[in-house]
C-alpha positions as CSV (number, residue, x, y, z in Angstrom):
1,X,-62.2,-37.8,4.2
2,X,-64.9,-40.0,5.4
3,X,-68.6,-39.6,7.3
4,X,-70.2,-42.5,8.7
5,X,-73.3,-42.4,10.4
6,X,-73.2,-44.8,13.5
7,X,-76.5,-43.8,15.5
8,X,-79.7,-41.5,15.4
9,X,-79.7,-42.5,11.6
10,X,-84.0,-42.4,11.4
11,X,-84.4,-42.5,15.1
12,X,-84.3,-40.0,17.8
13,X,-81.5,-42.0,20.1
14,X,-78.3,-43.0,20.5
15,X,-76.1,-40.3,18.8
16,X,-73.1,-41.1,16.7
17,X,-71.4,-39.8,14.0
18,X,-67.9,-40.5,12.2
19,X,-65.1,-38.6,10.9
20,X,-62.4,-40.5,9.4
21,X,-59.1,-37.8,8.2
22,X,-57.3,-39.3,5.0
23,X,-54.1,-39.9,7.5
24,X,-56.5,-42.3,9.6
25,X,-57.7,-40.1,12.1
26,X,-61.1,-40.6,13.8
27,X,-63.4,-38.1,15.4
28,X,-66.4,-38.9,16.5
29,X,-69.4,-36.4,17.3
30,X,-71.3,-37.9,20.3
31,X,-71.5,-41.2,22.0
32,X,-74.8,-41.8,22.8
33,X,-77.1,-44.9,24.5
34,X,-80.1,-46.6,22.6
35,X,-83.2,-45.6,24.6
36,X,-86.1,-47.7,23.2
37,X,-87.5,-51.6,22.4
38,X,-87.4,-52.1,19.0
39,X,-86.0,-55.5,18.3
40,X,-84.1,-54.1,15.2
41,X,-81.6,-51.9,18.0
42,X,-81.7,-54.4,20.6
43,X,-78.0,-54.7,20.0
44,X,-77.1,-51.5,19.4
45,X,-75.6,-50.6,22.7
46,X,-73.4,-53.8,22.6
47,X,-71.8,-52.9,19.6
48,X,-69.7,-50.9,17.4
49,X,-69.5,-50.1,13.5
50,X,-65.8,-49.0,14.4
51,X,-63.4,-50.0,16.8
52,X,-63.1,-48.2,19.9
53,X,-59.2,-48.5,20.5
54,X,-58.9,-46.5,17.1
55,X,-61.0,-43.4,18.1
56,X,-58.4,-40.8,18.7
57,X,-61.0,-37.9,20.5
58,X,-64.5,-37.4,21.3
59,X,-66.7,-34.2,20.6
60,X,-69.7,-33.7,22.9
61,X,-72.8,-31.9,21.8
62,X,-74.0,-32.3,25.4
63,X,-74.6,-34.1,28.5
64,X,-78.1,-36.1,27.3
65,X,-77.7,-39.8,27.6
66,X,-79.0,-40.2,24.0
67,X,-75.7,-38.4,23.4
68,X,-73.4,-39.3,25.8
69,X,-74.5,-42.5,27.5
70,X,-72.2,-45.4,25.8
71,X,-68.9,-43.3,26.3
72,X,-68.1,-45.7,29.5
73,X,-68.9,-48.6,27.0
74,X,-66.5,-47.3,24.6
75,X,-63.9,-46.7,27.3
76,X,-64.2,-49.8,28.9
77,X,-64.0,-51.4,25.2
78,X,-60.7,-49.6,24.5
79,X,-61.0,-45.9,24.0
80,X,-57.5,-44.0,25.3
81,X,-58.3,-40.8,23.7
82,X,-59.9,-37.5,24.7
83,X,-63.3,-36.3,25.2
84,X,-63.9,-32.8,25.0
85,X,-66.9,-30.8,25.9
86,X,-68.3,-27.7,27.5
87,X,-68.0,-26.7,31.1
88,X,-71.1,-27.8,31.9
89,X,-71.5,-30.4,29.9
90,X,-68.7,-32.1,31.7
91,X,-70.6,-31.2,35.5
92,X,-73.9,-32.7,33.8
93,X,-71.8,-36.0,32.7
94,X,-70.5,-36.5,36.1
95,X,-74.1,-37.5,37.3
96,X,-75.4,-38.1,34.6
97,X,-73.7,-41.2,33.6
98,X,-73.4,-42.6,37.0
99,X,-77.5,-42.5,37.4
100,X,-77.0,-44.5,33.7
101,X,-74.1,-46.9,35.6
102,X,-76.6,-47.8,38.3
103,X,-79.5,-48.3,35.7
104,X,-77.3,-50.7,34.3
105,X,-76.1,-52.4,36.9
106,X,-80.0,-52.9,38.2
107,X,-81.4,-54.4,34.9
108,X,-78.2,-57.1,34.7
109,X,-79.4,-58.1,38.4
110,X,-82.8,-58.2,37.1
111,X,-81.9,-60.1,34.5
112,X,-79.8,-62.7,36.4
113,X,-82.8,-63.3,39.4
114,X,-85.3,-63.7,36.2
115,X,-83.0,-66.5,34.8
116,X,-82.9,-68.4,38.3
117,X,-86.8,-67.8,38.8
118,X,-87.3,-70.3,35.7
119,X,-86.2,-73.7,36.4
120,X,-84.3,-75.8,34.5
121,X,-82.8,-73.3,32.6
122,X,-78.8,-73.2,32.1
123,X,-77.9,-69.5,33.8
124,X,-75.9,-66.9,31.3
125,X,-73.9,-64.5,33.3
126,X,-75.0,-61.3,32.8
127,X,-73.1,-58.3,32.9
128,X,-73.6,-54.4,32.8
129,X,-73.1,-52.3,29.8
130,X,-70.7,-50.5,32.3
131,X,-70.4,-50.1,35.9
132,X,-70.1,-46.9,38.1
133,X,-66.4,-47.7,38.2
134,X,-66.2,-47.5,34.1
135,X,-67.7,-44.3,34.6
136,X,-64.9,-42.9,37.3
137,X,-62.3,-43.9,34.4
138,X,-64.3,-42.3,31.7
139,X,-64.5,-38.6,33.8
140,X,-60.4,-38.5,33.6
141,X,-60.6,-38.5,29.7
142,X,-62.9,-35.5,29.5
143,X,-61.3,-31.9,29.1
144,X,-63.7,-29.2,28.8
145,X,-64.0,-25.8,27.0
146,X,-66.1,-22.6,27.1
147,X,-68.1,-21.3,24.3
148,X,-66.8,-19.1,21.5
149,X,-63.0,-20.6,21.4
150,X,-61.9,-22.1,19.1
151,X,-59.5,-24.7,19.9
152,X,-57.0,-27.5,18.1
153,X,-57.7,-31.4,18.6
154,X,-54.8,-31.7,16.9
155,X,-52.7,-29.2,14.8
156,X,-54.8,-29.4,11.2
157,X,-58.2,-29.5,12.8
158,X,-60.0,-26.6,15.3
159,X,-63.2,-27.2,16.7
160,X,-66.0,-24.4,18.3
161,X,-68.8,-24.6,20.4
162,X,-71.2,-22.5,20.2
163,X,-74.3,-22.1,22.4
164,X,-77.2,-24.5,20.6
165,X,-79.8,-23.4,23.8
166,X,-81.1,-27.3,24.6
167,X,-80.0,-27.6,27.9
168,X,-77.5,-26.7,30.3
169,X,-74.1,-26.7,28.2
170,X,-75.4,-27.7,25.0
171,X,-73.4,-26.2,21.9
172,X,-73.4,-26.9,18.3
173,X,-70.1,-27.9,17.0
174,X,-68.3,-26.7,14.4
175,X,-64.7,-27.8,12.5
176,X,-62.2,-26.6,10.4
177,X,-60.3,-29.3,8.8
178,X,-57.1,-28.6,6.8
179,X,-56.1,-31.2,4.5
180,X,-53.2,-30.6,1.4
181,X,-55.0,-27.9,-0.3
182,X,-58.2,-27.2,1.3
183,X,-60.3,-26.6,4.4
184,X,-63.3,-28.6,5.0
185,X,-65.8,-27.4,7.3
186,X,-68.1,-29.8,9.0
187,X,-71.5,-28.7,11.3
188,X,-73.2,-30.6,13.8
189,X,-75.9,-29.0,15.2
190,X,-76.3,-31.5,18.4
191,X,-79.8,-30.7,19.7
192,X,-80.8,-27.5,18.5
193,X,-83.1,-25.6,21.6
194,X,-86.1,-22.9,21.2
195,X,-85.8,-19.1,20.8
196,X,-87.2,-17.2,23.8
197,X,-87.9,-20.0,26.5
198,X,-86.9,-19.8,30.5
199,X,-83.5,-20.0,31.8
200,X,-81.4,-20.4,28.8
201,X,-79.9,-18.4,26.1
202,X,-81.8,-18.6,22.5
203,X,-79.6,-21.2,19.9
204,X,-76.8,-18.9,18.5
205,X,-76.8,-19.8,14.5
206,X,-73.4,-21.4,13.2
207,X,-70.4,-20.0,11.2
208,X,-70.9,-21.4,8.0
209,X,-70.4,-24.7,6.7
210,X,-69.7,-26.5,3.5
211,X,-71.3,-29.8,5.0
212,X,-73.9,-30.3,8.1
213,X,-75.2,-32.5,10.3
214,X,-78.5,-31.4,11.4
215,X,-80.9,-33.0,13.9
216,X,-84.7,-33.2,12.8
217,X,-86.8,-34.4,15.7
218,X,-89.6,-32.2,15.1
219,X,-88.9,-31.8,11.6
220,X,-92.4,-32.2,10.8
221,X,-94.4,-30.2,13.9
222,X,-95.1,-26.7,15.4
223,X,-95.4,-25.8,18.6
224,X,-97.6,-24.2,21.3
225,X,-96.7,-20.4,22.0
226,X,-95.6,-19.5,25.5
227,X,-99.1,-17.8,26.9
228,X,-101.3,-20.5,25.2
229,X,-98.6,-23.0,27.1
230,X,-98.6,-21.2,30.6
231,X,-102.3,-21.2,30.3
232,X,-102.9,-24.6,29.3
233,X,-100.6,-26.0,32.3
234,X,-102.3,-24.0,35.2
235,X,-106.1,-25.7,33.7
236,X,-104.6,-29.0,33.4
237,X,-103.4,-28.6,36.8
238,X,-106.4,-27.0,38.2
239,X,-108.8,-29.5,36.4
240,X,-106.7,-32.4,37.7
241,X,-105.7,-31.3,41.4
242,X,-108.7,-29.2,42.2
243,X,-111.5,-30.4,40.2
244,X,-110.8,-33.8,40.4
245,X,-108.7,-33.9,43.1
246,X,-106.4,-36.1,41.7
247,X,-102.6,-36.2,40.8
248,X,-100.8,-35.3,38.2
249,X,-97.8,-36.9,37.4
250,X,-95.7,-35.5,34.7
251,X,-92.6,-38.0,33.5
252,X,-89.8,-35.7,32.8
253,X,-86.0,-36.0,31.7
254,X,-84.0,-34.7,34.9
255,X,-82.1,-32.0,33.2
256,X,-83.4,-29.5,31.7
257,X,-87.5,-30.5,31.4
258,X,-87.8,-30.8,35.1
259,X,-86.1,-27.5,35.9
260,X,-88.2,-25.7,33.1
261,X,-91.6,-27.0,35.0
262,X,-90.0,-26.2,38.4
263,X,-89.4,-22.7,37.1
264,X,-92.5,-22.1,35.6
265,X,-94.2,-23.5,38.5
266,X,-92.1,-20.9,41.0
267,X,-93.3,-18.1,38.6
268,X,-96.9,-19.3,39.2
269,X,-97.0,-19.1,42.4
270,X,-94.8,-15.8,43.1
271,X,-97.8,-14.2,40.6
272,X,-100.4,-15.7,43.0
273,X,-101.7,-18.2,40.1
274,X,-100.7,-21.7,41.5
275,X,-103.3,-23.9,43.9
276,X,-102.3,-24.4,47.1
277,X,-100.8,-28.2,46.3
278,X,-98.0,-29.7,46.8
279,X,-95.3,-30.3,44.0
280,X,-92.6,-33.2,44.0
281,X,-89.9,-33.7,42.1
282,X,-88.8,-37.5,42.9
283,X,-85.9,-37.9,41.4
284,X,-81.9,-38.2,42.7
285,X,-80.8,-37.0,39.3
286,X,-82.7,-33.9,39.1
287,X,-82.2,-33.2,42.6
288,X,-78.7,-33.6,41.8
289,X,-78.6,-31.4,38.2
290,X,-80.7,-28.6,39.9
291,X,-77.5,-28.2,41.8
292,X,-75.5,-28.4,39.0
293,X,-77.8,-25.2,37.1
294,X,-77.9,-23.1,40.4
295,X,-73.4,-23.3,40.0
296,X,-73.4,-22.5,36.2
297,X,-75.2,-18.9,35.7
298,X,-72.7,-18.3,32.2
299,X,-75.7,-20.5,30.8
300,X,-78.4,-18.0,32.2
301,X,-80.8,-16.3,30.0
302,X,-81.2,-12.6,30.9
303,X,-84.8,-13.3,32.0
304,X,-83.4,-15.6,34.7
305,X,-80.5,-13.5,35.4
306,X,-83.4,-10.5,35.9
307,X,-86.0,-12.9,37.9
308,X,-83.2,-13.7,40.5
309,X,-83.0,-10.4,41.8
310,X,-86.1,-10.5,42.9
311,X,-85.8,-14.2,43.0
312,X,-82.9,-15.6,44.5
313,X,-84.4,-19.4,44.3
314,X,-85.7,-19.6,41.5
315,X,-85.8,-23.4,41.9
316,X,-87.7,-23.8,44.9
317,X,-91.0,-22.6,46.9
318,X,-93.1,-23.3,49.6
319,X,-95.0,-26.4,48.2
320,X,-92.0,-27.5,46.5
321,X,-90.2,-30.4,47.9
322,X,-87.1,-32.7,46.3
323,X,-87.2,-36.1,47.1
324,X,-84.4,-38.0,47.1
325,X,-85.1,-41.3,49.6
326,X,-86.5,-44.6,47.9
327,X,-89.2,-44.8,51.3
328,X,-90.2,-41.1,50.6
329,X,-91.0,-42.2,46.8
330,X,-92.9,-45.0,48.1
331,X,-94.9,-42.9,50.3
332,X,-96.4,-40.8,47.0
333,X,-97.7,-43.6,45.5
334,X,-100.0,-44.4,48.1
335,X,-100.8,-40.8,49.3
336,X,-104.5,-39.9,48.5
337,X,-104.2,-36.1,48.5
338,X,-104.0,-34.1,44.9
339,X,-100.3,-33.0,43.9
340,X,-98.1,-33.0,41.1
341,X,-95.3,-35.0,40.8
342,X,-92.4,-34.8,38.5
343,X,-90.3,-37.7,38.4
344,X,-87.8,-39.4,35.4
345,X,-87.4,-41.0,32.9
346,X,-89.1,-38.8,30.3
347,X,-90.0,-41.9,27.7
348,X,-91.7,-43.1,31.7
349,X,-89.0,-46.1,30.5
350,X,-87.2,-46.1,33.2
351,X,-86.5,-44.7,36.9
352,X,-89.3,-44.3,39.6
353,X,-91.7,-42.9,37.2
354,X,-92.7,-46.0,36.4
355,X,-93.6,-46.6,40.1
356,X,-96.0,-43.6,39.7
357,X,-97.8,-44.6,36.8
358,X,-98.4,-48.3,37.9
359,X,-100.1,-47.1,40.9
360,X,-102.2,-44.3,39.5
361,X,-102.7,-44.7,35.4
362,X,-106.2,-47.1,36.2
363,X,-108.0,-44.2,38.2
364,X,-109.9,-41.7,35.9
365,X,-109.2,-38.7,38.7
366,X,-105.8,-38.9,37.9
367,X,-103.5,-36.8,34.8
368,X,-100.7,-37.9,33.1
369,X,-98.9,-35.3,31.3
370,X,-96.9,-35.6,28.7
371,X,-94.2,-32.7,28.3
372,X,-91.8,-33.7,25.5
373,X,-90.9,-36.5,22.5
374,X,-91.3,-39.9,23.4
375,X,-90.1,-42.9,21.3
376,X,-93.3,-44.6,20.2
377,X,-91.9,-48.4,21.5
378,X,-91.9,-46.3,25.2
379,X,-94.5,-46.7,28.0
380,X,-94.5,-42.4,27.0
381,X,-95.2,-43.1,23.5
382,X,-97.3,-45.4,24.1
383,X,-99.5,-43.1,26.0
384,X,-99.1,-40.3,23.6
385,X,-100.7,-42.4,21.1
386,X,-103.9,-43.2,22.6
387,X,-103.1,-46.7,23.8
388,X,-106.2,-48.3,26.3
389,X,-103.4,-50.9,28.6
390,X,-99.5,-50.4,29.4
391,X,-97.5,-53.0,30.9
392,X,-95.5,-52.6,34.3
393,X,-93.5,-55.0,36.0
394,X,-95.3,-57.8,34.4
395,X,-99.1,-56.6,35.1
396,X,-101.0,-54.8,32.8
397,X,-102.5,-52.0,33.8
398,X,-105.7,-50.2,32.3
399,X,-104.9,-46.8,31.5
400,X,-108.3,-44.7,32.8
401,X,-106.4,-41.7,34.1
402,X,-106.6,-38.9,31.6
403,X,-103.3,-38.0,29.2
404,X,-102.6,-34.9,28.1
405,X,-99.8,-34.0,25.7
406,X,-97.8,-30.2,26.4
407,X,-94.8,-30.2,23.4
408,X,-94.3,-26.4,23.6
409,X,-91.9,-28.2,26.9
410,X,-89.7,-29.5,24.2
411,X,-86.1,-28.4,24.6
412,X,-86.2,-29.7,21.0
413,X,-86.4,-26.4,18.1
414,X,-90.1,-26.9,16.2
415,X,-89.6,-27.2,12.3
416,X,-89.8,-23.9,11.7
417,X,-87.1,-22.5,14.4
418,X,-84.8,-25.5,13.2
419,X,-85.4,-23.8,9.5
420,X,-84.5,-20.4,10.5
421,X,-81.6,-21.7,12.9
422,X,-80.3,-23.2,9.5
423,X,-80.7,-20.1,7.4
424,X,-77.0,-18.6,7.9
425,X,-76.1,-21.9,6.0
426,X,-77.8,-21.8,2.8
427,X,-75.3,-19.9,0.6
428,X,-72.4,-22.1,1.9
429,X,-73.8,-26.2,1.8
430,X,-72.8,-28.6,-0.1
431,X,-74.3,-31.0,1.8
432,X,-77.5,-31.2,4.3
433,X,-77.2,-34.4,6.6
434,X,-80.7,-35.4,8.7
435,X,-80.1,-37.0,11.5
436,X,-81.5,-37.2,15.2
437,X,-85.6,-37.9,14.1
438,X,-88.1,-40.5,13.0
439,X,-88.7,-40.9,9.3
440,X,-91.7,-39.1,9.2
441,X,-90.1,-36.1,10.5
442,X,-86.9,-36.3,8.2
443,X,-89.2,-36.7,5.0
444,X,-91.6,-33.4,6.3
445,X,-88.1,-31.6,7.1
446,X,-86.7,-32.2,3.9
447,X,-89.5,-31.1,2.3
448,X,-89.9,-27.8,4.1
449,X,-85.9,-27.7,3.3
450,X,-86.3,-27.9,-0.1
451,X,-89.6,-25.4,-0.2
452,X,-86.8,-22.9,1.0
453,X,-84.0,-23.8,-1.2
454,X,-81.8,-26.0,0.1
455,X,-80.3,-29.0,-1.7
456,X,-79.1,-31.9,-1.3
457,X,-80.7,-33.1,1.6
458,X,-79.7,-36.5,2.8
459,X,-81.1,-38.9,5.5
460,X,-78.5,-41.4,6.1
461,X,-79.0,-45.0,7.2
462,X,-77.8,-46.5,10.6
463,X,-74.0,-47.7,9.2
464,X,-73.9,-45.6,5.7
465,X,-70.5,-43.8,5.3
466,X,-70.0,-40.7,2.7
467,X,-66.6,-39.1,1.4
468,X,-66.7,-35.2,1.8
């Protein structure tokens, strides 16, 4: 039996991970898009270190694009088999990858008018990764399961999802794998969430494993506590909006971020605590996946489930408004009253966030607030890491608006929740696989790993395969 490591190997994107049976089958454990600049992945997304049309099922962690977004390139590219997931997972995926389809679609047409803008050039056709069509096809191959079954991909191997509280449908994944004499069984922790935050239930800890693949994005950080975090937000917000008067925009991955802010937010001001300022959330997508949390309450916390009866919205208030139309967007970037607005992507990468920060990162009233990881090649990163300029849409723009960095937003388990949501594994691994993080976080993970006992911890390059 073979792993091979085909994504998130020393990087926190594009998720992808291997299991080849002795017989020939193939598993693989997430299908996720590239989401960064670095020349070194710039054909990542285009291509595969195995070959689609021999992939015989798919198992989703969750709905993320990082984790789910080339599965219309792998079945326009050949893939007949079956993807399997949780309930909502599957919802998530619906929108999820047709938002992805259109961002596709929009930077080949970019592309294509750039080429005919410089003259004397011979024009390459440029297509999508995929298309929203690719993405219809892909939605027939799913078939989705609830938490806490365990269920056959084929008659010698069971799989179980269990709740990994990241987002909405999130689950660790666990298999049992006969072969001849014995029974391998493989972990993959997906995204691992945080113990004790709104709306969803805390990570449930895995059966135990004889080899695991564990994610490590903040293998190498704490985070803030929830009062200094609920604090910290309402100055920012009152330093930025009332103070200053300014706006504070808050780039924020549509599921799951934005719907933790827009929670908090609605606590705020049902305790009296929030300004009197109007909040936007200008995003389709989160519109959309708000939608998609109000219909799946199996996911609920029993804080939430509590707060709704006195709450039956907890989603929406009175200075709350979605925005969906491209004109209405527009509209907020030239408005000179304070607000908050929370709009996608998260890395500020992509989506109308970028609109946002063009037309308000050069004026010192303003806030930028950063709620989550960002890869460091990212307009996000970039911001997180002090820089003085960022580039949009070909101008460079001075960045005098103040940035402020809030992890404790992190759907993402701090090193020492990931350690104790790995504890039920010690007396069982033979093997410890890092995955999902930036070298700097892997090396401080292992380290902590090892401080605590565990051994043989591996961090895997992009393409390495191992034989369990």
């Amino acid at each position: 039996m073979k792993l091979k490591f085909c994504g998130a190997a020393k990087t926190v994107t594009g998720s992808a991970h291997l299991i080849e049976l002795e017989d020939g089958f193939k598993i693989l454990l997430d299908c996720g898009l590239y989401q960064g600049r670095e020349e070194a992945m710039k054909s990542f997304n285009d291509t595969w270190l195995f070959d689609p049309k021999e992939l015989d099922c798919v198992i989703l962690s969750h709905a993320h694009i990082d984790h789910s977004g080339r599965l219309p390139k792998l079945v326009k590219d050949g893939f007949k088999g079956t993807i399997y997931s949780t309930h909502a997972t599957r919802s998530l995926c619906t929108i999820m990858l047709l938002d992805s389809a259109k961002i596709q679609e929009r930077d080949a047409e970019y592309s294509m008018r750039k080429q005919k803008a410089k003259k004397g050039r011979v024009m390459e056709e440029e297509e999508p990764l995929y298309t929203a069509e690719d993405v219809q096809h892909t939605m027939g191959h799913f078939v989705s399961i609830g938490y806490e079954k365990w269920f056959p991909v084929r008659n010698d191997v069971e799989v179980l999802f269990r709740d990994a509280g990241h987002i909405l449908g999130s689950a660790s994944i666990t298999l049992h794998i006969k072969e001849k004499e014995r029974t391998v069984r493989i972990g993959f922790t997906g995204d691992v969430g945080r113990p004790d935050r709104p709306i969803l239930r805390d990570p449930k800890p895995m059966p135990p494993v004889d080899y695991l693949i564990s994610e490590s994005t903040y293998g190498n950080r704490d985070h803030e506590g929830k009062p200094a975090e609920e604090e910290r937000f309402l100055k920012i917000i009152k330093h930025t909006c009332v103070e200053k008067a300014g706006k504070l925009i808050i780039p924020a991955f549509s599921v799951g971020r934005t719907q933790e802010i827009v929670y908090l937010l609605d606590q705020m001001e049902t305790a009296g605590k929030l300004p009197h300022i109007p909040v936007y959330v200008d995003s389709p997508l989160a519109v959309n996946a708000t939608t998609i949390f109000a219909s799946h309450p199996e996911c609920y916390d029993s804080q939430l489930t509590e707060y709704l009866l006195s709450d039956p919205n907890p989603f929406g208030f009175n200075d709350l408004h979605y925005i969906n139309a491209t004109e209405d967007s527009k509209k907020l970037n030239t408005m000179e009253d304070p607000c908050i607005i929370i709009s996608s992507s998260g890395m500020a990468n992509a989506g109308r966030i970028r609109h946002h920060l063009f037309n308000s990162i050069d004026q010192a009233r303003n806030t930028v607030l950063i709620v989550g990881y960002c890869t460091p090649d990212t307009p996000g990163g970039m911001l997180r890491n002090g820089v003085n300029a960022l580039k949009f849409f070909g101008e460079w723009k001075m960045v005098h608006a103040e940035v402020e960095v809030m992890d404790s937003f992190s759907a993402h388990a701090d090193r020492n929740e990931l350690l104790d949501f790995l504890q039920s594994e010690l007396q069982t691994l033979k093997k410890l696989f890092l995955v999902h993080g930036e070298e700097p976080a892997q090396e401080g993970f292992k380290a902590l790993l090892e401080q605590h006992a565990f051994t043989k911890v591996v961090t895997p390059e992009l393409g390495e395969s191992y034989e369990i």
